[in-house]
C-alpha positions as CSV (number, residue, x, y, z in Angstrom):
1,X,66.9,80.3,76.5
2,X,68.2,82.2,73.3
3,X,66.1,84.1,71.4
4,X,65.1,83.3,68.5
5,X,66.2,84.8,64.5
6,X,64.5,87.5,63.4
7,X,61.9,86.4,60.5
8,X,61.0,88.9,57.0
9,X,57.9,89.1,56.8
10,X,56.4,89.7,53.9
11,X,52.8,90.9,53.6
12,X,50.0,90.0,51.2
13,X,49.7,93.7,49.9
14,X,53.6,93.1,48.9
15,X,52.9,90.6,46.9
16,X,51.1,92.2,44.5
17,X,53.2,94.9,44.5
18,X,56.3,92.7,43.2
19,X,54.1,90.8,40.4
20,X,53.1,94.7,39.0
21,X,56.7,96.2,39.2
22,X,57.5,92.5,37.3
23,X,55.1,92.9,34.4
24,X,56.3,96.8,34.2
25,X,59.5,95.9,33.9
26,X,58.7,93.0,31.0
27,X,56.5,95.6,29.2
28,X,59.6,98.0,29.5
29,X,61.9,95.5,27.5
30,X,59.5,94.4,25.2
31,X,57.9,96.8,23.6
32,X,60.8,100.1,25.3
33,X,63.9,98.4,24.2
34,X,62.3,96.7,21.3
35,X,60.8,100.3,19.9
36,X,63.9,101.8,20.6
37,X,66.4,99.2,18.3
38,X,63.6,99.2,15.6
39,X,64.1,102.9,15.5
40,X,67.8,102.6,15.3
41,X,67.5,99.7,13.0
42,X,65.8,101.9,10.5
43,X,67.5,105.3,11.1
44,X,64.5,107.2,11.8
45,X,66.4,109.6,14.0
46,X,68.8,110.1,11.6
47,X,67.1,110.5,8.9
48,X,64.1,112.7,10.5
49,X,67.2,114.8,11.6
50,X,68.5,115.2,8.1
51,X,65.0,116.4,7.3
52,X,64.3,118.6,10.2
53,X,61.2,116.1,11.1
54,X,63.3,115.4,14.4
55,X,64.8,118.3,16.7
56,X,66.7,115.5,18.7
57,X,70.8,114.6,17.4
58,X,71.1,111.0,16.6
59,X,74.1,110.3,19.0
60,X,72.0,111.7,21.4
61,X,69.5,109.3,21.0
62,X,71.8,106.6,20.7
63,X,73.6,107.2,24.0
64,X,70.3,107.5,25.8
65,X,68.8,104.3,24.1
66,X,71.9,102.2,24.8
67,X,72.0,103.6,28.6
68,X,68.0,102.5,28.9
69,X,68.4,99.1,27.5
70,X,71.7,98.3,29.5
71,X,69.9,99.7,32.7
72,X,66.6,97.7,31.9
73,X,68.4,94.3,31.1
74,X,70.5,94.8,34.6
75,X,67.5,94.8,36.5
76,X,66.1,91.8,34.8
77,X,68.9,89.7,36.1
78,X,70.2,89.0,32.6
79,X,71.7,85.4,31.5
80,X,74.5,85.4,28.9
81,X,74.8,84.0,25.8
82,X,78.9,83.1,25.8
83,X,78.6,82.8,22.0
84,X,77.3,86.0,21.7
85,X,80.3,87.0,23.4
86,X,82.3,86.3,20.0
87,X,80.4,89.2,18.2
88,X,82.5,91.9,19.9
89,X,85.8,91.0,18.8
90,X,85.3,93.3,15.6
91,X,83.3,96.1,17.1
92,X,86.1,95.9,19.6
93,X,88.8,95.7,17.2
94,X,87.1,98.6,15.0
95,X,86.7,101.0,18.0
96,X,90.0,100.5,19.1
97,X,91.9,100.8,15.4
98,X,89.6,104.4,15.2
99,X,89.8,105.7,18.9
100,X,93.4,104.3,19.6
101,X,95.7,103.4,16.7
102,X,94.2,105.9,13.8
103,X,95.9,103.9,11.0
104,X,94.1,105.2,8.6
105,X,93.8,109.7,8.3
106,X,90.6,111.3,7.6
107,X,89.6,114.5,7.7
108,X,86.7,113.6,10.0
109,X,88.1,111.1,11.7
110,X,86.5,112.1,15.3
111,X,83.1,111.7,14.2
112,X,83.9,108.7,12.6
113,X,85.8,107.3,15.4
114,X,82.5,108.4,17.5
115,X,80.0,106.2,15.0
116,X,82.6,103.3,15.3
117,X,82.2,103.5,19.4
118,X,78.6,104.2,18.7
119,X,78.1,100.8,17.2
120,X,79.9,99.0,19.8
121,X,77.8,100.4,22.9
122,X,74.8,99.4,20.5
123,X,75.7,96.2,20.2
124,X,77.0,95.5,23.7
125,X,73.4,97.1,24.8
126,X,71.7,94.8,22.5
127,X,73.2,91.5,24.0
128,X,72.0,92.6,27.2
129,X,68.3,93.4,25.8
130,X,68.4,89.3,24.5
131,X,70.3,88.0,27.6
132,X,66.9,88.6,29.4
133,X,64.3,86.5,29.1
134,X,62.0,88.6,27.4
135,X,64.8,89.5,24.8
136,X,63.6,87.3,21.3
137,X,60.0,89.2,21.9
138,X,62.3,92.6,22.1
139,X,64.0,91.3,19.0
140,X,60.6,90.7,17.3
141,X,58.7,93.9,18.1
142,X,62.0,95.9,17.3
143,X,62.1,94.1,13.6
144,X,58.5,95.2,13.0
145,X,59.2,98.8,13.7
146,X,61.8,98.8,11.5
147,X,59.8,97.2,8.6
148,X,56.6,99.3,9.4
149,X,59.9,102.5,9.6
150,X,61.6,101.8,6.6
151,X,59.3,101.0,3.9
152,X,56.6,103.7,5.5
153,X,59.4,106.4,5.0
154,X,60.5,104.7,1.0
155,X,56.9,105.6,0.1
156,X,56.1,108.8,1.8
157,X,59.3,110.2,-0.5
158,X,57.7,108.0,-3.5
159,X,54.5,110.4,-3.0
160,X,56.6,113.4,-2.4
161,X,56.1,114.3,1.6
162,X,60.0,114.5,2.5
163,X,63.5,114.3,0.3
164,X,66.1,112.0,1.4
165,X,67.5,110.4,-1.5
166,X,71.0,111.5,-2.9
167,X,69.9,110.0,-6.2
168,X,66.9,111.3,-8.3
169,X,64.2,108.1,-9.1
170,X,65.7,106.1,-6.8
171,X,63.8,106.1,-3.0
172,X,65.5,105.2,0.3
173,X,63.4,107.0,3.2
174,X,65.2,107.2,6.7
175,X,68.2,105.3,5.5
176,X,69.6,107.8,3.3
177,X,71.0,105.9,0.8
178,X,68.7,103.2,-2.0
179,X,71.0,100.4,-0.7
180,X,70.3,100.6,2.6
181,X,66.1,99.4,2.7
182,X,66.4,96.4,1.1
183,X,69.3,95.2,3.4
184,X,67.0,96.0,6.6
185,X,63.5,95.0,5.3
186,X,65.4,91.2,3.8
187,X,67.0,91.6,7.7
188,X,64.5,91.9,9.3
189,X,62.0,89.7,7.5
190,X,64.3,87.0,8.2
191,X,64.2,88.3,12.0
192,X,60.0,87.9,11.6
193,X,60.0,84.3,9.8
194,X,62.2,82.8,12.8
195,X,61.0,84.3,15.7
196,X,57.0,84.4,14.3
197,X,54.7,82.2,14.3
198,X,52.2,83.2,12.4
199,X,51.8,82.7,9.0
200,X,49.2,85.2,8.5
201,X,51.3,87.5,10.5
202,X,54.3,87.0,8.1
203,X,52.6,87.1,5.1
204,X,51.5,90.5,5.7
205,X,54.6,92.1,6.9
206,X,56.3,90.2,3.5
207,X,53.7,92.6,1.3
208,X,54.6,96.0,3.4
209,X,58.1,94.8,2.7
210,X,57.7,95.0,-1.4
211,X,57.0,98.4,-1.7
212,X,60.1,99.5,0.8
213,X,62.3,97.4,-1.6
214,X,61.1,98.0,-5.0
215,X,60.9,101.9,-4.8
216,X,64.3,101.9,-4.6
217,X,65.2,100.1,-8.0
218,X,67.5,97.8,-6.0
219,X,68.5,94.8,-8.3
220,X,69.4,92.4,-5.6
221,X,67.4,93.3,-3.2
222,X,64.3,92.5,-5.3
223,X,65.8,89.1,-6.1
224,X,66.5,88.3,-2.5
225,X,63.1,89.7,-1.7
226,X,61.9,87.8,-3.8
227,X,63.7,84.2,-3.4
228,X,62.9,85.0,0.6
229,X,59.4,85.3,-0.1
230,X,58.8,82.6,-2.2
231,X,60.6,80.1,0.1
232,X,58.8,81.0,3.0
233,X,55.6,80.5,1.5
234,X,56.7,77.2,0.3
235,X,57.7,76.0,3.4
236,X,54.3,76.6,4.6
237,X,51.7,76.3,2.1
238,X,50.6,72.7,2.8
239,X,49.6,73.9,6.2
240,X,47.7,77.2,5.5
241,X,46.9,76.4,1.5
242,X,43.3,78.7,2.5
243,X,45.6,81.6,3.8
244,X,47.9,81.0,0.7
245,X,45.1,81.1,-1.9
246,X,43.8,84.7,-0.5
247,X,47.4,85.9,-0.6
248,X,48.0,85.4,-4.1
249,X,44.8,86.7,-4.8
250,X,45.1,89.9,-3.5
251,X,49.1,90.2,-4.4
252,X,48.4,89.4,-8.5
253,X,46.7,92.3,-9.1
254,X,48.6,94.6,-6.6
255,X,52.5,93.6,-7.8
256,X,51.0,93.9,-11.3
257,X,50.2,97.7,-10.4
258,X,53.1,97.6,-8.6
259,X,55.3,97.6,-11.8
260,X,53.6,99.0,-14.1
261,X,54.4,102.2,-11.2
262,X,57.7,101.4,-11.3
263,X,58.1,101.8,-15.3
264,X,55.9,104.4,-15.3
265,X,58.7,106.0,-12.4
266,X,61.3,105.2,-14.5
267,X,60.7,107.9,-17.5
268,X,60.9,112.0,-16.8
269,X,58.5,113.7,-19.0
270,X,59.3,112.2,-23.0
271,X,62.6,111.2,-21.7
272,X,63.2,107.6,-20.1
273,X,65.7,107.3,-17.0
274,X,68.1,104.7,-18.6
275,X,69.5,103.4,-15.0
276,X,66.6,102.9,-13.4
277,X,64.8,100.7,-16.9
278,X,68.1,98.7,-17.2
279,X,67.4,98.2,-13.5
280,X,63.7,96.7,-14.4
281,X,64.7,95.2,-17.3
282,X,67.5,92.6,-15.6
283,X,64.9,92.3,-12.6
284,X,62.1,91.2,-15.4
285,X,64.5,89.1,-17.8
286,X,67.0,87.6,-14.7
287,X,69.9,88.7,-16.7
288,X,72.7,88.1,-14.5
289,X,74.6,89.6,-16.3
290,X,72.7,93.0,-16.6
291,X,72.4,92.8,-13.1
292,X,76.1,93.8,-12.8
293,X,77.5,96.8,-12.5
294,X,80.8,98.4,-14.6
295,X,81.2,100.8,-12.0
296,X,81.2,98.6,-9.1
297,X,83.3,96.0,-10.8
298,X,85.8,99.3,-11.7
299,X,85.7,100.0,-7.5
300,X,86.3,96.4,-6.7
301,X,89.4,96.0,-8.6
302,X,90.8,99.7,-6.8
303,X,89.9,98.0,-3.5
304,X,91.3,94.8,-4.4
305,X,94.8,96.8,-5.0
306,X,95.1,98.3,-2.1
307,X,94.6,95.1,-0.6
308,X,97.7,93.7,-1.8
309,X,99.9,96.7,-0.5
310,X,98.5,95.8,2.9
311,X,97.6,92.2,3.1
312,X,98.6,91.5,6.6
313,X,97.1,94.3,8.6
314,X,95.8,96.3,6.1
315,X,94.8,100.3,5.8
316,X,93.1,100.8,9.0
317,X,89.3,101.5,9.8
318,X,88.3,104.1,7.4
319,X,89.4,103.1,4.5
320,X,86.7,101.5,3.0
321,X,84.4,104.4,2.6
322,X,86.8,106.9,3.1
323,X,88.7,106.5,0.0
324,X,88.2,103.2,-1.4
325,X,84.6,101.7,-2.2
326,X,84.7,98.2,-2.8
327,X,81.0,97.0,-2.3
328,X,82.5,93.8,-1.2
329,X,82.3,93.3,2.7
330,X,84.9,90.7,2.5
331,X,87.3,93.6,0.9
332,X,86.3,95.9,2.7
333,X,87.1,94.3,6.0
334,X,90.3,92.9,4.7
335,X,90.8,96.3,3.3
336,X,90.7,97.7,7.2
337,X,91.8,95.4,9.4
338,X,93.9,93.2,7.0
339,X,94.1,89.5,7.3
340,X,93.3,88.5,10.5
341,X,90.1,90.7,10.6
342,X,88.6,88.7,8.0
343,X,89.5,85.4,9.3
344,X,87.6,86.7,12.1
345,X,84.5,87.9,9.8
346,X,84.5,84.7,8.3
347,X,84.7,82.5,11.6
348,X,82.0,83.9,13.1
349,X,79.7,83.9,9.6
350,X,81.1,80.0,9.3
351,X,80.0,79.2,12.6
352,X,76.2,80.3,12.0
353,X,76.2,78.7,8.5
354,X,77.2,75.0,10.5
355,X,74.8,76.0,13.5
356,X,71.7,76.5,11.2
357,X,72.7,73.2,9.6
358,X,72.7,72.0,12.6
359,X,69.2,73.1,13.7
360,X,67.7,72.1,10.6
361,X,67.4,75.2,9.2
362,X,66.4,77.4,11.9
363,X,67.3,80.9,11.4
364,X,67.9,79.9,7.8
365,X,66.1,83.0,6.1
366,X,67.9,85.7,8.4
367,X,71.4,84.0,7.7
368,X,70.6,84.6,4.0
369,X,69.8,87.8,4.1
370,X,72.8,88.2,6.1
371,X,75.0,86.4,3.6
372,X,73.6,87.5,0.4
373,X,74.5,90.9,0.8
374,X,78.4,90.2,1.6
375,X,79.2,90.2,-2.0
376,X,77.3,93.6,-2.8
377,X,77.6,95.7,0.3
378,X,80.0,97.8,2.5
379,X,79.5,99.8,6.0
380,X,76.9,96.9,7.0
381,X,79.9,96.3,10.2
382,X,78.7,99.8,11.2
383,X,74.7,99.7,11.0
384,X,72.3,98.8,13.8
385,X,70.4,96.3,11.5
386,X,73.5,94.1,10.8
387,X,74.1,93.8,14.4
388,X,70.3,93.1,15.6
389,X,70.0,90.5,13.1
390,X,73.4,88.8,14.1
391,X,72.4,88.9,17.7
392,X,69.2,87.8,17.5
393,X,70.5,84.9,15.2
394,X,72.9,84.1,18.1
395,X,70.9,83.8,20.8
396,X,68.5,82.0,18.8
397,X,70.5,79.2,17.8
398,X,72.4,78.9,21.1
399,X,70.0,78.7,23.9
400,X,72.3,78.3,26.6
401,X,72.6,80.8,29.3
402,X,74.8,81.6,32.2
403,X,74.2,83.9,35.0
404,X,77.2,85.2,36.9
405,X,76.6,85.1,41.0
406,X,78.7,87.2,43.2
407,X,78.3,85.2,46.3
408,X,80.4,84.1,49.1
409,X,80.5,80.4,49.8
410,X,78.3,79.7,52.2
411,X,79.8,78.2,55.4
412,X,79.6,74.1,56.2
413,X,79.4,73.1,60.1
414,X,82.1,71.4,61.3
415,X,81.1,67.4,62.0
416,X,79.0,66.4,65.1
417,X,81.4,64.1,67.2
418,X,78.6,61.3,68.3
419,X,77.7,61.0,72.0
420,X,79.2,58.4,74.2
């Protein structure tokens, strides 16, 4: 009589074993990964590195971040997101233009050709962090450190405790440049309001946001700040009116204070710092058109020219930044990669305007603050915020996933002939 197949075993002292290593692994992309793109979301690396705060070099940290999070999200048997998929085309096309092609000459073009690959190995290690199925919390804990990050470091160089800024009144903290906070705070607000919750929640991480934005004198930025906050609470004010009474009770008096600050920011000694009260005084008035700026307009129309001596495949990736500054993503990206690079930028943005539609509205507030700054902004393509907030977005509003199964086909018996 033949023997009979071996049988694993598994014993009861195993078992718990497996559910630990489990919930280690969870915690890991939770609150490791998530740390870890908040950090790179608000350049704290960087930015502690211009400073001397940090010893370690940002690519550095980047490699080793992006090496963690792709090795945690393997081992968590990762589904994909196909439409996620679609985001790489540009990083891809960038990286290769840089690394390969060179179109465009600068006189640092290896280090920009390594932030360029930088950015894609971020993002291809931050669709592996959401493919698992802890990935939205990831998401959310990574958009609070980078709100907690960035405004934190915009009022430690208000009160003086490190220097960042390249432009005197004007705060910006990690990110090195006024622009940049109230891009990631709007971001990453927008992040908090889809994937949170909590209203309380919210509502406090929307007052640490005001500070981060409004130390830096940025005109759109408070508007969007503020259009985002107010539409939020109007959402939800019929449901928590208790909550929403106490808010506006405490944030009169403290926005009041707030601004006076600011004007009281915007003079040196007898003499009053004319940017920064023509700043305030379109925020206060809405004066569009004070909210514009000559110079910009002046960089636009550069841009726009060189446009049109490249239209079909235009300068090559470095162009915008390294010679022409159009504050104008759609420019810019037509300005580098010519026609069919845009097309591409505006697919991909067209698609998530029709899917939030779709989804009534979901993700609405993280697509603004994605699209509002198209108009006003350039080098977003290359910044870890941009990227986490398009990802997130993604997997958010397409909750499909597919897992990919190396596995041979496992073998059918041939038919029983019946007996006689």
């Amino acid at each position: 009589m033949p023997s009979a197949a071996p049988v694993l075993a598994v014993s009861p002292t195993a078992v718990p074993a497996m559910a630990g290593w489990s919930r280690l692994r969870q915690w890991a992309v939770i609150y490791g990964c998530g740390t870890l793109l908040g950090l790179l979301a608000a350049d704290v690396v960087q930015g502690g590195f211009n400073t001397g705060l940090v010893p370690l070099k940002p690519i550095l940290f980047s490699l080793a971040s992006a090496a963690l999070c792709l090795g945690l999200s393997l081992v968590s048997r990762p589904r994909i997101c196909l439409p996620a998929l679609a985001l790489l085309i540009l990083p891809v096309w960038r990286a290769l233009d840089a690394e390969v092609l060179q179109r465009f000459e600068l006189t640092d073009i290896s280090q920009f050709a390594m932030t360029v690959t930088r950015t894609l190995l971020l993002v291809i290690a931050m669709i592996a962090v959401l493919s698992t199925s802890e990935g939205l919390r990831a998401a959310s804990v990574a958009a609070v450190v980078a709100i907690l990050a960035t405004s934190g470091s915009v009022i430690a160089e208000a009160l003086g405790w490190i220097h960042l800024t390249p432009i005197p009144g004007r705060y910006c903290g990690f990110s090195g440049h006024p622009n940049a906070p109230p891009m990631i705070l709007c971001e990453m607000l927008g992040l908090l309001f889809m994937l949170k919750s909590s209203f309380r929640f919210n509502l406090i991480m929307l007052l640490i946001c005001v500070p981060g934005v409004a130390l830096t004198y940025g005109r759109g930025g408070m508007v969007l700040l503020a259009f985002m906050g107010a539409g939020y609470v109007a959402l939800n004010a019929r449901r928590h009116p208790l909550t929403l009474l106490l808010s506006v009770a405490l944030a009169i008096p403290l926005i009041g204070a707030g601004f006076t600050l600011l004007q009281s920011g915007s003079r040196q000694g007898l003499l009053e710092d004319k940017n920064i009260s023509d700043r305030l005084d379109a925020i206060y008035s809405l004066d569009f058109e004070k909210l514009k700026s000559p110079e910009r307009i002046k960089d636009l129309s550069d841009a726009w020219e060189a446009v049109r001596h490249q239209p079909l495949l235009g300068q090559g990736v470095g162009a915008s930044g390294g010679y022409w500054a159009p504050h104008n993503e759609l420019i810019s990206i037509w300005l580098e990669l010519g026609l069919g690079g845009l097309l591409v930028f505006l697919a991909l943005h067209a698609a998530l305007i029709l899917r939030v539609l779709h989804q009534r509205g979901r993700g609405g507030f993280a697509l603004l603050a994605i699209i509002a700054f198209i108009p006003l902004a350039q080098g977003r393509i290359d910044t870890v915020h941009y990227w986490l907030t398009l990802t997130t977005l993604v997997h958010t509003l397409w909750p499909r996933r597919y897992r990919l199964a190396w596995q041979a086909p496992t073998p059918t018996a041939p038919p029983r002939r019946p007996s006689a």
